[in-house]
VOTORBA-733899 format. One record per residue: x, y, z of N, C-alpha, C in turn; residue in three letters; residue number from 1. Coordinates in nm, 4 decimals, decimal comma. Last residue first. Layout:
# VOTORBA-733899
REC     n_xx     n_yy     n_zz    ca_xx    ca_yy    ca_zz     c_xx     c_yy     c_zz residuo num
REC        X        Y        Z        X        Y        Z        X        Y        Z     ALA NUM
...
This chain:
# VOTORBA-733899
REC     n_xx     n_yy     n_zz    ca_xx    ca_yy    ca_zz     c_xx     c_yy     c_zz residuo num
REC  -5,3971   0,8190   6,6367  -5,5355   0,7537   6,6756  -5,6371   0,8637   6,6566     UNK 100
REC  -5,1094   0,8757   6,4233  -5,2101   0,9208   6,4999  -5,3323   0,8394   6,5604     UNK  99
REC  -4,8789   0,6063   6,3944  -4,9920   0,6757   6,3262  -5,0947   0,7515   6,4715     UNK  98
REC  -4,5290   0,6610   6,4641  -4,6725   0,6320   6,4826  -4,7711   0,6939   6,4275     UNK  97
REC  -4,3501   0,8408   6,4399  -4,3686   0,6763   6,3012  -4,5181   0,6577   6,3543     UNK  96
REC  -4,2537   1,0667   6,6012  -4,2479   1,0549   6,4731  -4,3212   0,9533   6,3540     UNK  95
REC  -4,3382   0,9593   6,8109  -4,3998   1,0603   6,7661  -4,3719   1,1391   6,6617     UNK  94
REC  -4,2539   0,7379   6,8396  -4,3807   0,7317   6,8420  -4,4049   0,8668   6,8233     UNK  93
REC  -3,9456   0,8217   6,8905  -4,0302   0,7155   6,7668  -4,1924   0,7149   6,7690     UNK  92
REC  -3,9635   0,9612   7,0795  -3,9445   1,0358   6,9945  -3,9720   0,9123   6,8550     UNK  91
REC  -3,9969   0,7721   7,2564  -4,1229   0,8267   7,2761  -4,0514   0,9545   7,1010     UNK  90
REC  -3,7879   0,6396   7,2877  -3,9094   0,5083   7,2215  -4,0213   0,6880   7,2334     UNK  89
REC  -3,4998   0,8364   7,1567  -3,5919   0,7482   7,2498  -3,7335   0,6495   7,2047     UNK  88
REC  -3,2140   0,7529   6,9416  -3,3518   0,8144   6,9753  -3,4303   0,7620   7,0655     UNK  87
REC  -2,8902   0,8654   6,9338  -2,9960   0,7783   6,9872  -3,1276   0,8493   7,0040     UNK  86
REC  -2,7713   0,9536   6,5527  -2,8008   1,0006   6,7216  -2,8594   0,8730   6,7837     UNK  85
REC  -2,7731   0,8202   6,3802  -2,6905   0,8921   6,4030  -2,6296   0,9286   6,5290     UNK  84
REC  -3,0242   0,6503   6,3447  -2,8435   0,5911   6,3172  -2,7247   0,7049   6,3308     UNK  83
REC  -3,1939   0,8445   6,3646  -3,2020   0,7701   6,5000  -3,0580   0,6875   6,4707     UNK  82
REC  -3,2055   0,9979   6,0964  -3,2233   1,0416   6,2322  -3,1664   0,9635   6,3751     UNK  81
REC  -3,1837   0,7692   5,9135  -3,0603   0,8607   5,9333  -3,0803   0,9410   6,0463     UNK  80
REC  -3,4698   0,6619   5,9606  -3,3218   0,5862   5,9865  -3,1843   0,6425   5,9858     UNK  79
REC  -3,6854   0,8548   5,9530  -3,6437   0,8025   6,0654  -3,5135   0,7211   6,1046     UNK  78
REC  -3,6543   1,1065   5,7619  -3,5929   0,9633   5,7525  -3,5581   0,9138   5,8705     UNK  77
REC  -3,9855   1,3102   5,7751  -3,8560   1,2560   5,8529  -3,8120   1,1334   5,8150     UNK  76
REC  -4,2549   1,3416   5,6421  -4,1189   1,3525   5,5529  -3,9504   1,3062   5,6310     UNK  75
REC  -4,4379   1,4271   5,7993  -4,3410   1,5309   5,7745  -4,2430   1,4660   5,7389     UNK  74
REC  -4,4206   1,1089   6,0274  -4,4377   1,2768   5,9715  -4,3580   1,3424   5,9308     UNK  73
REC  -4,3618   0,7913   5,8900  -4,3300   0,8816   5,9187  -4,3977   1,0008   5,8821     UNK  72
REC  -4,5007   0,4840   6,0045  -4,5459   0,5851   5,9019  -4,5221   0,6863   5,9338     UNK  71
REC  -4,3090   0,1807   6,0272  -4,2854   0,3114   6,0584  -4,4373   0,4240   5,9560     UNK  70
REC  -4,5568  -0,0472   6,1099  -4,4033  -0,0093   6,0035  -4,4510   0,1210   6,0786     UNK  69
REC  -4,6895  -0,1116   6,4541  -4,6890  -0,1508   6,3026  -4,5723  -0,0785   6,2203     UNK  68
REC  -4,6174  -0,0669   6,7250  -4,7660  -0,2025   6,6806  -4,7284  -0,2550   6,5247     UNK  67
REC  -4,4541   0,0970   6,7970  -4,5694   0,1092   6,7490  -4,6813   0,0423   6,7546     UNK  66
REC  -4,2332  -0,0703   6,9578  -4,3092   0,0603   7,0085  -4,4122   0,1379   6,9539     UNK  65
REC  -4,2034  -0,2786   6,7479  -4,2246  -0,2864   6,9357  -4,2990  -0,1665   7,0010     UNK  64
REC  -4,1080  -0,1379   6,5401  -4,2376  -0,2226   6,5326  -4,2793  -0,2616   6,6895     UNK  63
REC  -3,8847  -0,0330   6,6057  -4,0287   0,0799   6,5721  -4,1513  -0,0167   6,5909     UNK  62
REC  -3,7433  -0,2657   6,6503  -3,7616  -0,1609   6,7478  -3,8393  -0,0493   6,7084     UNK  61
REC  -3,7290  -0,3616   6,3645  -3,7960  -0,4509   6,5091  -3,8306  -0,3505   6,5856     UNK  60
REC  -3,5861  -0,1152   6,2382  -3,7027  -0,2158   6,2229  -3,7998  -0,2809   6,3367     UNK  59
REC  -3,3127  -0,1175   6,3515  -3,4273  -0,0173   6,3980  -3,5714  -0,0907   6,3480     UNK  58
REC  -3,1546  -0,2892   6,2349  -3,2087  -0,3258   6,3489  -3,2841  -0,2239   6,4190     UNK  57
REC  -3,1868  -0,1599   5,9710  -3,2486  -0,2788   5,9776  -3,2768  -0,3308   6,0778     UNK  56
REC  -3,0161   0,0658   5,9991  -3,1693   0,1125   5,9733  -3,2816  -0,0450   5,9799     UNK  55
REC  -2,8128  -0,0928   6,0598  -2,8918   0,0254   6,1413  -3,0165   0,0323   6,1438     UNK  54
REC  -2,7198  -0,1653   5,8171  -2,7305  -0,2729   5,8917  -2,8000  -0,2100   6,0669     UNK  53
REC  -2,6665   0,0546   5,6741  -2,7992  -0,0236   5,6555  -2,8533  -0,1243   5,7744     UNK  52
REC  -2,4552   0,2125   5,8488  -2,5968   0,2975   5,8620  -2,7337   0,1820   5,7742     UNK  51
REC  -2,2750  -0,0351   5,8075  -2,2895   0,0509   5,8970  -2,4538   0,1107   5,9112     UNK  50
REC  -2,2233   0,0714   5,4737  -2,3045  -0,1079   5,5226  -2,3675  -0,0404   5,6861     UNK  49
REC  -2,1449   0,2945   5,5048  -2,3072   0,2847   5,4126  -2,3115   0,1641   5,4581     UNK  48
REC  -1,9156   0,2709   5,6018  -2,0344   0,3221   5,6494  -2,1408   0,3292   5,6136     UNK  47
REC  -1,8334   0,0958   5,4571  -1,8032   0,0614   5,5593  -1,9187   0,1541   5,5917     UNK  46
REC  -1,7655   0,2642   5,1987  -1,8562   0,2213   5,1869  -1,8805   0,0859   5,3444     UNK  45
REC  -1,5422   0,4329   5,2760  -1,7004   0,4942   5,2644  -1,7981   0,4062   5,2604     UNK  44
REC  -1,2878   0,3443   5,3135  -1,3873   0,2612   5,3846  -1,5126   0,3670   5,4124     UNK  43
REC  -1,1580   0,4709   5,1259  -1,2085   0,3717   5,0644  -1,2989   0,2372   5,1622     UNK  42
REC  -1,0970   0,7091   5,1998  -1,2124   0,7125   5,1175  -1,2505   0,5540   5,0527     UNK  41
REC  -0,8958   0,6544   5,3883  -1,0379   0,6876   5,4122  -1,1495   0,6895   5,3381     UNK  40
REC  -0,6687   0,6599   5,2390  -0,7038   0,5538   5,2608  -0,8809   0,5642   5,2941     UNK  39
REC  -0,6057   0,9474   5,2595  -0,6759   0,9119   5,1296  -0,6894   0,7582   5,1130     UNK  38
REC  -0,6483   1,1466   5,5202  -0,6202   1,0104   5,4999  -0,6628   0,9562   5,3634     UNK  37
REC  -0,4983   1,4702   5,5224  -0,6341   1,3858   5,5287  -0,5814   1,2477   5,4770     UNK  36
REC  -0,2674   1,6490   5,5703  -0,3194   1,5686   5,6502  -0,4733   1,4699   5,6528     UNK  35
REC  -0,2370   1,8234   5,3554  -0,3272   1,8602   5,4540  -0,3628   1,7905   5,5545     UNK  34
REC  -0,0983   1,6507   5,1996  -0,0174   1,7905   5,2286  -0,1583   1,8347   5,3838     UNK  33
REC  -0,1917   1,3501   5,2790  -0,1564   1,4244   5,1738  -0,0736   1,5639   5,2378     UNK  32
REC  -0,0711   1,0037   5,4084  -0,1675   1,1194   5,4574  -0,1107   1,2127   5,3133     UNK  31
REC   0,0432   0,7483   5,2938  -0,0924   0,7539   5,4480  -0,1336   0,9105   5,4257     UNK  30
REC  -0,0373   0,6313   4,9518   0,0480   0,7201   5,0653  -0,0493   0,7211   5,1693     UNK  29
REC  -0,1602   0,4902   4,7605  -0,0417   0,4619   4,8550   0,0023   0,5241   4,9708     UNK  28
REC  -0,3311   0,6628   4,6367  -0,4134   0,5109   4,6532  -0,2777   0,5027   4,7896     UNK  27
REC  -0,1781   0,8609   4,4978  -0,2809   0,9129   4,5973  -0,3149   0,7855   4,7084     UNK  26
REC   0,0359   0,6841   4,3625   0,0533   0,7616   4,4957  -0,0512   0,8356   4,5584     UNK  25
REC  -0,1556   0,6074   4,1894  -0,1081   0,5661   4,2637  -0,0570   0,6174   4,3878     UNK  24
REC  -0,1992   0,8827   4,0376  -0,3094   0,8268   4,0798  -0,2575   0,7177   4,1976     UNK  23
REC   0,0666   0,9623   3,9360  -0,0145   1,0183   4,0306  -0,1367   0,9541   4,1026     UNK  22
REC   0,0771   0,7246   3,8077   0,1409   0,7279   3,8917   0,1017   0,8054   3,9776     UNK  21
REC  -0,1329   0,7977   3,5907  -0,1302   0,6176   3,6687  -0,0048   0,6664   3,7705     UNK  20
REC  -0,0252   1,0305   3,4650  -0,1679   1,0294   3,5414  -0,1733   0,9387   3,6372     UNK  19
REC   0,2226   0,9164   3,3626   0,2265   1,0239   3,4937   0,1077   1,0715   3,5203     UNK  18
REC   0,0917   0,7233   3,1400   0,1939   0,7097   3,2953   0,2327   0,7883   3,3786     UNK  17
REC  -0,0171   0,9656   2,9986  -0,1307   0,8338   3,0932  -0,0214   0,7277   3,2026     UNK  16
REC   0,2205   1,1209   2,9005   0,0652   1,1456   3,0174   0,0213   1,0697   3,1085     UNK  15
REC   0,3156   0,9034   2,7594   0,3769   0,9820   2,8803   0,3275   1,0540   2,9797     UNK  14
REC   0,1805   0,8038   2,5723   0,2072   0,7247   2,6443   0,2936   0,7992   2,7720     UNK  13
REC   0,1714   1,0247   2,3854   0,0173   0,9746   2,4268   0,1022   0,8888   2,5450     UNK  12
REC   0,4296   1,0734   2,3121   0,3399   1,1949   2,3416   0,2612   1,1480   2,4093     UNK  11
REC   0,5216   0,8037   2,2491   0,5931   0,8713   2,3343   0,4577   0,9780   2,3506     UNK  10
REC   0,3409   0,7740   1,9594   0,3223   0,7286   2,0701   0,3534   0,7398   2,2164     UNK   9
REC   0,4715   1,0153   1,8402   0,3071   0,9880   1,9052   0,2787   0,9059   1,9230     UNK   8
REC   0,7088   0,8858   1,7786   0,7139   1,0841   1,8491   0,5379   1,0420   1,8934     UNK   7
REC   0,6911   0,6952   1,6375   0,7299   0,7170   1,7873   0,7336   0,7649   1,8371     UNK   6
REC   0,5636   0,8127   1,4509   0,5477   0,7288   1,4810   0,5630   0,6709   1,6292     UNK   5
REC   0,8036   0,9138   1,3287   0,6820   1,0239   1,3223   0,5837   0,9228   1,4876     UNK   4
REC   0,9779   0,7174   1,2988   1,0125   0,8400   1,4234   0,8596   0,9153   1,4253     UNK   3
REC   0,8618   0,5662   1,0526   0,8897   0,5273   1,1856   0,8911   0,6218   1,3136     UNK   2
REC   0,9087   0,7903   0,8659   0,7758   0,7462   0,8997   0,7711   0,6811   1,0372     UNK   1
Protein backbone atom coordinates (compact mmCIF):
# COMPACT_ATOMS: atom_id res chain seq x y z
CA UNK A 1 0.00 0.00 0.00
CA UNK A 2 2.85 2.28 0.98
CA UNK A 3 4.91 1.82 -2.56
CA UNK A 4 1.47 2.21 -4.40
CA UNK A 5 1.67 5.39 -2.69
CA UNK A 6 4.96 6.49 -3.51
CA UNK A 7 4.81 5.38 -7.06
CA UNK A 8 2.01 8.54 -7.21
CA UNK A 9 3.40 10.73 -5.56
CA UNK A 10 6.97 10.35 -7.41
CA UNK A 11 4.65 10.43 -10.80
CA UNK A 12 2.83 13.85 -9.80
CA UNK A 13 5.91 15.36 -8.12
CA UNK A 14 8.39 14.86 -11.07
CA UNK A 15 6.55 16.87 -13.69
CA UNK A 16 5.78 19.90 -11.60
CA UNK A 17 9.71 19.97 -10.71
CA UNK A 18 10.81 19.76 -14.27
CA UNK A 19 7.95 22.33 -15.27
CA UNK A 20 9.46 24.81 -12.06
CA UNK A 21 12.82 24.29 -13.45
CA UNK A 22 12.10 24.86 -16.91
CA UNK A 23 10.26 27.74 -15.96
CA UNK A 24 13.24 29.00 -14.03
CA UNK A 25 15.69 28.80 -16.42
CA UNK A 26 13.48 30.75 -18.82
CA UNK A 27 13.19 33.68 -15.73
CA UNK A 28 17.41 33.14 -15.42
CA UNK A 29 19.09 32.93 -18.42
CA UNK A 30 20.22 36.22 -20.58
CA UNK A 31 19.29 35.09 -24.01
CA UNK A 32 17.35 31.73 -25.53
CA UNK A 33 18.39 29.69 -28.75
CA UNK A 34 17.19 32.71 -30.89
CA UNK A 35 18.74 35.30 -29.10
CA UNK A 36 15.71 37.09 -27.56
CA UNK A 37 16.06 38.48 -24.08
CA UNK A 38 13.51 36.69 -21.77
CA UNK A 39 14.46 39.34 -19.18
CA UNK A 40 12.56 41.71 -21.63
CA UNK A 41 9.39 40.58 -20.96
CA UNK A 42 9.48 41.70 -17.70
CA UNK A 43 10.08 45.42 -18.39
CA UNK A 44 6.62 45.37 -20.56
CA UNK A 45 5.22 46.94 -18.10
CA UNK A 46 8.04 49.90 -18.12
CA UNK A 47 6.45 50.70 -21.26
CA UNK A 48 2.91 50.81 -20.46
CA UNK A 49 4.01 53.29 -17.42
CA UNK A 50 6.20 55.07 -20.35
CA UNK A 51 3.28 55.51 -22.99
CA UNK A 52 0.78 56.68 -19.66
CA UNK A 53 3.01 59.01 -18.29
CA UNK A 54 2.89 60.33 -22.28
CA UNK A 55 -0.41 60.39 -22.89
CA UNK A 56 -0.59 62.61 -19.57
CA UNK A 57 1.99 65.14 -20.62
CA UNK A 58 0.21 65.37 -23.98
CA UNK A 59 -2.81 66.63 -22.01
CA UNK A 60 -1.59 70.17 -21.29
CA UNK A 61 -0.20 70.33 -24.79
CA UNK A 62 -3.64 69.60 -26.71
CA UNK A 63 -5.21 71.87 -24.25
CA UNK A 64 -2.63 74.84 -25.33
CA UNK A 65 -3.24 74.30 -28.88
CA UNK A 66 -6.91 73.80 -28.73
CA UNK A 67 -8.55 75.84 -26.05
CA UNK A 68 -10.25 72.57 -24.79
CA UNK A 69 -9.91 68.24 -24.27
CA UNK A 70 -8.99 66.52 -27.13
CA UNK A 71 -12.30 65.73 -29.41
CA UNK A 72 -10.80 63.29 -31.71
CA UNK A 73 -11.77 62.52 -35.65
CA UNK A 74 -12.45 59.49 -36.91
CA UNK A 75 -11.82 57.48 -33.98
CA UNK A 76 -7.83 58.45 -33.87
CA UNK A 77 -6.02 57.54 -30.35
CA UNK A 78 -4.38 60.70 -30.31
CA UNK A 79 -2.06 59.26 -27.45
CA UNK A 80 -0.60 56.17 -29.17
CA UNK A 81 -0.30 58.36 -32.33
CA UNK A 82 1.76 61.28 -30.99
CA UNK A 83 3.71 58.75 -27.95
CA UNK A 84 5.11 57.13 -30.70
CA UNK A 85 6.02 59.47 -33.20
CA UNK A 86 6.29 63.41 -32.69
CA UNK A 87 3.35 65.21 -33.64
CA UNK A 88 3.15 68.78 -34.64
CA UNK A 89 0.72 71.47 -32.99
CA UNK A 90 -1.00 71.67 -36.46
CA UNK A 91 -1.48 67.78 -36.81
CA UNK A 92 -3.18 68.13 -33.18
CA UNK A 93 -5.53 70.59 -34.30
CA UNK A 94 -6.49 68.72 -36.95
CA UNK A 95 -7.03 65.86 -35.39
CA UNK A 96 -8.60 67.05 -31.54
CA UNK A 97 -9.89 70.24 -32.48
CA UNK A 98 -13.41 70.82 -32.82
CA UNK A 99 -14.37 72.18 -36.14
CA UNK A 100 -15.73 76.00 -36.00
Amino acid sequence: MHSIVALMLIGTILPIAALHQKHQGFILSSSDSTGNQPMDAISRADRHTNYRSCALRLIPHVWSVCGDACQPQNGIDVAQKCCSTDCSSDYIKEICCPFD
